[in-house]
BALOBA-1460 file (C-alpha; in Angstrom, 3 decimals):
// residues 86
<rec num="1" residu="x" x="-46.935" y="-17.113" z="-40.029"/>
<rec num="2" residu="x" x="-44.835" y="-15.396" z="-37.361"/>
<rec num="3" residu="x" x="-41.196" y="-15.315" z="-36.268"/>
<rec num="4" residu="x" x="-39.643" y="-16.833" z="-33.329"/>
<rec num="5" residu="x" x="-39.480" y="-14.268" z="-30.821"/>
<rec num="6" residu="x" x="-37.232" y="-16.059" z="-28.402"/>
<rec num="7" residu="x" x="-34.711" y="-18.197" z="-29.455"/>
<rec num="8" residu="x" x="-31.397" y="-19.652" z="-28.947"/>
<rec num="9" residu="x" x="-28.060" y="-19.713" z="-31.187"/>
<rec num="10" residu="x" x="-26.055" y="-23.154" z="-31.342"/>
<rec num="11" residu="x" x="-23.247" y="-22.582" z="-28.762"/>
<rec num="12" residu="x" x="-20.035" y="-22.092" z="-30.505"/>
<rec num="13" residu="x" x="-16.482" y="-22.433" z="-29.479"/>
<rec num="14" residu="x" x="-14.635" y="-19.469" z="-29.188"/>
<rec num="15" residu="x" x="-13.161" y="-18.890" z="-32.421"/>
<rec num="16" residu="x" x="-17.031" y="-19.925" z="-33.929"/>
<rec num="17" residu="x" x="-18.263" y="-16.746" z="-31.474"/>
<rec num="18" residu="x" x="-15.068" y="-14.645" z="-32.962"/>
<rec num="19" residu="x" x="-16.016" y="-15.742" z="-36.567"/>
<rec num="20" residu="x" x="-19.347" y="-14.583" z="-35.875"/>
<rec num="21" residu="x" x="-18.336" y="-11.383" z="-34.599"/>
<rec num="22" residu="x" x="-15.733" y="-10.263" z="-36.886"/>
<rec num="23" residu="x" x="-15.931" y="-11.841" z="-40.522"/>
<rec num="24" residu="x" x="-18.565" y="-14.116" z="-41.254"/>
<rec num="25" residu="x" x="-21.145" y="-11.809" z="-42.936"/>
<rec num="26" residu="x" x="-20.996" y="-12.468" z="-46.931"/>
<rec num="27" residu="x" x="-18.471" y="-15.048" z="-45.426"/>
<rec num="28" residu="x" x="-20.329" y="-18.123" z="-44.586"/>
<rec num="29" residu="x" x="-19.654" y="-20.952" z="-42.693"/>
<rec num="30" residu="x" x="-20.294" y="-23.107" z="-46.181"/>
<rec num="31" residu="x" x="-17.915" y="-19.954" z="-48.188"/>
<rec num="32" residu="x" x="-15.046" y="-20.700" z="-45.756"/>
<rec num="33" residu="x" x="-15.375" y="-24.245" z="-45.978"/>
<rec num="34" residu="x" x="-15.640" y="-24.458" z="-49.474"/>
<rec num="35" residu="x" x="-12.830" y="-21.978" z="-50.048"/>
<rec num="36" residu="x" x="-10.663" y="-23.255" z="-47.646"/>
<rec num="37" residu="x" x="-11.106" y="-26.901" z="-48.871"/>
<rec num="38" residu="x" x="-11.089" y="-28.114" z="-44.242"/>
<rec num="39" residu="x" x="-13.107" y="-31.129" z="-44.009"/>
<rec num="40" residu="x" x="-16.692" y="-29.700" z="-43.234"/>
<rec num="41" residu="x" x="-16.526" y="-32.219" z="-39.722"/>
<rec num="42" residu="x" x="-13.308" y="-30.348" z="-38.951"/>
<rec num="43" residu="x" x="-14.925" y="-26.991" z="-39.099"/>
<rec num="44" residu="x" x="-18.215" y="-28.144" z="-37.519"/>
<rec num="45" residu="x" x="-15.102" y="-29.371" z="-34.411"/>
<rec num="46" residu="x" x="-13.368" y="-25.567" z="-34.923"/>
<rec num="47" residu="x" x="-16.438" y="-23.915" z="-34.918"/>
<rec num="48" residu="x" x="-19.068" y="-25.703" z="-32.274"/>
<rec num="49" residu="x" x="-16.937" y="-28.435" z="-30.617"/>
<rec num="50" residu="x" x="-14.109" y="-28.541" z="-28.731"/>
<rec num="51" residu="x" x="-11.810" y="-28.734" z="-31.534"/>
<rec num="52" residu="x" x="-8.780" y="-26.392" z="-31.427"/>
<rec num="53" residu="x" x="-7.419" y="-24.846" z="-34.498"/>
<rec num="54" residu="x" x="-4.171" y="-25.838" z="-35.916"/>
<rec num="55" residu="x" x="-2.155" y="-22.331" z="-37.315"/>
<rec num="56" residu="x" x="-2.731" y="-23.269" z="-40.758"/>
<rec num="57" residu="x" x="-5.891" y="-23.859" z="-40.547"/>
<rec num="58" residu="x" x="-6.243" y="-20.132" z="-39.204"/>
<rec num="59" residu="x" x="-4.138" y="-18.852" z="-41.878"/>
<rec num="60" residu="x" x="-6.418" y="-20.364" z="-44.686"/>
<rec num="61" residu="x" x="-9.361" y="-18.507" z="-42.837"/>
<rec num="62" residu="x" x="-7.787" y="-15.659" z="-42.519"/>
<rec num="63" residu="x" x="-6.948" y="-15.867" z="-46.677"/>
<rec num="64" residu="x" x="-10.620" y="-17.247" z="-47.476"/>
<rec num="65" residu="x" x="-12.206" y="-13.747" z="-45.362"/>
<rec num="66" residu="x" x="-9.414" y="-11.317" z="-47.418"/>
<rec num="67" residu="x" x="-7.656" y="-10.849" z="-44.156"/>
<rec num="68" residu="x" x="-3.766" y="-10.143" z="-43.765"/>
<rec num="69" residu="x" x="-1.815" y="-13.653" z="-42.761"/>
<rec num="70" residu="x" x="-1.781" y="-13.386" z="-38.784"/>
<rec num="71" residu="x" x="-4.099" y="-10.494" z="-38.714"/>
<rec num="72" residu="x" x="-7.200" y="-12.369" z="-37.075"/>
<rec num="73" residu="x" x="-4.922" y="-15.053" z="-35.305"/>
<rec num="74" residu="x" x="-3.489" y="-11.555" z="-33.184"/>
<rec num="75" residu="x" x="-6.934" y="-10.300" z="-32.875"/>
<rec num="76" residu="x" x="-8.408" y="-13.622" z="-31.328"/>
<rec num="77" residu="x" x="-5.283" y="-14.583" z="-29.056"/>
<rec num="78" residu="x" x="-5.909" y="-10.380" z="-27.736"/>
<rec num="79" residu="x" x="-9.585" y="-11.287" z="-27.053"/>
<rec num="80" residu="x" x="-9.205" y="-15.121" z="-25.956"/>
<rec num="81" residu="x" x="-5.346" y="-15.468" z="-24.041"/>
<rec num="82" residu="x" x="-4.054" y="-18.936" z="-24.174"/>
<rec num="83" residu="x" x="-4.355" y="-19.610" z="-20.152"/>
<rec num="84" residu="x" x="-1.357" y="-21.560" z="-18.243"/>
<rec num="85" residu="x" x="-2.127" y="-24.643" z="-16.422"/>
<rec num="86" residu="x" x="-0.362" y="-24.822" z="-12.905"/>
Protein backbone atom coordinates (compact mmCIF):
# COMPACT_ATOMS: atom_id res chain seq x y z
CA UNK A 1 0.00 0.00 0.00
CA UNK A 2 1.66 3.28 -0.99
CA UNK A 3 0.75 6.96 -1.14
CA UNK A 4 0.04 9.03 -4.07
CA UNK A 5 3.10 10.72 -4.89
CA UNK A 6 1.69 13.16 -7.37
CA UNK A 7 -1.49 14.52 -7.03
CA UNK A 8 -3.79 17.32 -7.51
CA UNK A 9 -6.02 19.50 -4.98
CA UNK A 10 -9.73 20.39 -6.15
CA UNK A 11 -9.33 23.98 -7.48
CA UNK A 12 -10.85 26.36 -5.12
CA UNK A 13 -12.11 29.84 -5.45
CA UNK A 14 -10.25 32.35 -3.86
CA UNK A 15 -11.62 32.66 -0.54
CA UNK A 16 -11.57 28.38 -0.55
CA UNK A 17 -7.47 28.95 -1.31
CA UNK A 18 -7.55 31.81 1.63
CA UNK A 19 -9.52 29.39 3.95
CA UNK A 20 -6.99 26.93 3.27
CA UNK A 21 -4.21 29.10 3.97
CA UNK A 22 -5.19 30.90 6.98
CA UNK A 23 -7.86 29.02 9.24
CA UNK A 24 -9.02 25.82 8.21
CA UNK A 25 -6.76 23.47 10.25
CA UNK A 26 -8.94 22.01 13.34
CA UNK A 27 -11.48 24.17 11.29
CA UNK A 28 -12.98 22.03 8.69
CA UNK A 29 -14.86 22.61 5.83
CA UNK A 30 -17.78 20.25 7.58
CA UNK A 31 -16.87 22.45 11.32
CA UNK A 32 -17.65 25.72 9.47
CA UNK A 33 -20.56 24.46 7.84
CA UNK A 34 -22.01 22.91 10.64
CA UNK A 35 -21.26 25.85 12.91
CA UNK A 36 -22.22 28.34 10.68
CA UNK A 37 -25.57 26.60 9.83
CA UNK A 38 -24.76 27.97 5.32
CA UNK A 39 -26.40 25.49 3.22
CA UNK A 40 -23.51 22.90 2.56
CA UNK A 41 -24.28 23.68 -1.63
CA UNK A 42 -23.67 27.32 -0.71
CA UNK A 43 -20.31 26.65 0.75
CA UNK A 44 -19.37 23.97 -1.81
CA UNK A 45 -20.37 27.58 -4.43
CA UNK A 46 -18.08 29.90 -1.77
CA UNK A 47 -15.51 27.56 -1.57
CA UNK A 48 -14.93 25.70 -5.22
CA UNK A 49 -17.38 27.52 -7.54
CA UNK A 50 -17.83 30.72 -8.62
CA UNK A 51 -19.99 31.73 -5.88
CA UNK A 52 -19.17 35.08 -4.21
CA UNK A 53 -19.63 35.59 -0.58
CA UNK A 54 -22.27 37.75 0.79
CA UNK A 55 -20.69 39.94 4.11
CA UNK A 56 -22.60 37.95 6.44
CA UNK A 57 -21.78 35.03 5.34
CA UNK A 58 -18.01 36.13 5.97
CA UNK A 59 -18.82 37.38 9.29
CA UNK A 60 -20.30 33.95 10.46
CA UNK A 61 -16.88 32.43 9.22
CA UNK A 62 -15.00 34.67 10.68
CA UNK A 63 -17.13 33.88 14.26
CA UNK A 64 -17.17 29.95 13.52
CA UNK A 65 -12.81 30.15 13.14
CA UNK A 66 -12.68 32.53 16.64
CA UNK A 67 -11.69 35.40 14.46
CA UNK A 68 -12.46 39.22 15.26
CA UNK A 69 -15.74 40.46 13.07
CA UNK A 70 -13.97 41.98 9.84
CA UNK A 71 -10.63 40.64 10.75
CA UNK A 72 -10.34 37.98 7.81
CA UNK A 73 -12.76 39.99 5.45
CA UNK A 74 -9.57 42.91 5.67
CA UNK A 75 -7.06 40.24 5.34
CA UNK A 76 -8.65 38.64 2.09
CA UNK A 77 -9.77 42.03 0.32
CA UNK A 78 -5.50 42.99 1.15
CA UNK A 79 -4.56 39.70 -0.61
CA UNK A 80 -7.47 39.48 -3.35
CA UNK A 81 -8.50 43.55 -4.37
CA UNK A 82 -11.94 43.80 -5.71
CA UNK A 83 -10.80 44.80 -9.51
CA UNK A 84 -12.84 47.70 -11.49
CA UNK A 85 -14.39 46.89 -14.71
CA UNK A 86 -13.84 49.69 -17.42
Amino acid sequence: MELKKKYKLEKRTNLGVFMREKSEGGNTFEKIQARTGIEKQRLINIYFNTGATEPYEFLLIEKAVGKKPGEMMKAYVEKYPVKKSK
